[in-house]
C-alpha positions in Angstrom: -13.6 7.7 35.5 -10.9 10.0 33.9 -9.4 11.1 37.4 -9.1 7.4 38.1 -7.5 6.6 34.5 -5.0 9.7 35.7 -4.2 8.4 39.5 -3.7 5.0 37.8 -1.4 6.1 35.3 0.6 8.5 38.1 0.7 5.1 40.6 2.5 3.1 37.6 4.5 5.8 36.9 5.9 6.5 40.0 6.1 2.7 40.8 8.3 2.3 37.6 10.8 4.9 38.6 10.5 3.7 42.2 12.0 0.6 41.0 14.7 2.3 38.5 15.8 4.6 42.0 16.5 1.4 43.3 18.1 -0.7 40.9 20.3 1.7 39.7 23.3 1.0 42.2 22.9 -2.6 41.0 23.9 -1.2 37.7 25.9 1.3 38.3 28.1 -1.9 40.3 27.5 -4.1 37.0 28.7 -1.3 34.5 31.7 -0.8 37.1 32.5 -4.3 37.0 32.0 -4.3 33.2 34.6 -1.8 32.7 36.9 -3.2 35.3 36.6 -6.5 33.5 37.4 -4.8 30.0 40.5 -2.6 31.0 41.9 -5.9 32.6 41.0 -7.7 29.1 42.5 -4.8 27.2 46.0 -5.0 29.2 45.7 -8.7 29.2 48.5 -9.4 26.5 50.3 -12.9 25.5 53.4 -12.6 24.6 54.0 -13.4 20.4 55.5 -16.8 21.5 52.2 -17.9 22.9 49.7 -16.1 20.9 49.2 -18.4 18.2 49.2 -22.0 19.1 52.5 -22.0 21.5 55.2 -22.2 18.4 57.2 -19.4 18.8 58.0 -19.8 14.8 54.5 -19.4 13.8 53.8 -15.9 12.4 51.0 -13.7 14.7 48.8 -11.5 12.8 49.8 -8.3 13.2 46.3 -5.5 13.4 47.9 -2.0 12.3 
């Protein structure tokens, strides 16, 4: 019964990292695309004009 208990545990084993071998280009694309989406984000910039509500006399928060 122990040998089975063992063979058991090895067939969940390797069926777990079976399935993280083969998801992980799925996430490797998903982190890519996370970081592609936050470096365009990051550079994604309004002008002071528009930054508030579209008055250009309305003062913008400044984070220094």
């Amino acid at each position: 019964m122990a040998l089975e208990w063992d063979s058991n545990i090895r067939a969940h084993i390797l069926t777990i990292i079976v399935i993280f071998v083969r998801m992980a280009p799925l996430l490797t694309m998903r982190l890519a695309m996370m970081r592609i989406l936050l470096a365009l984000s990051s550079c994604w910039c309004l002008p002071p004009a528009l930054a508030a509500d579209g008055d250009p006399a309305t003062p913008v928060p400044s984070f220094d």
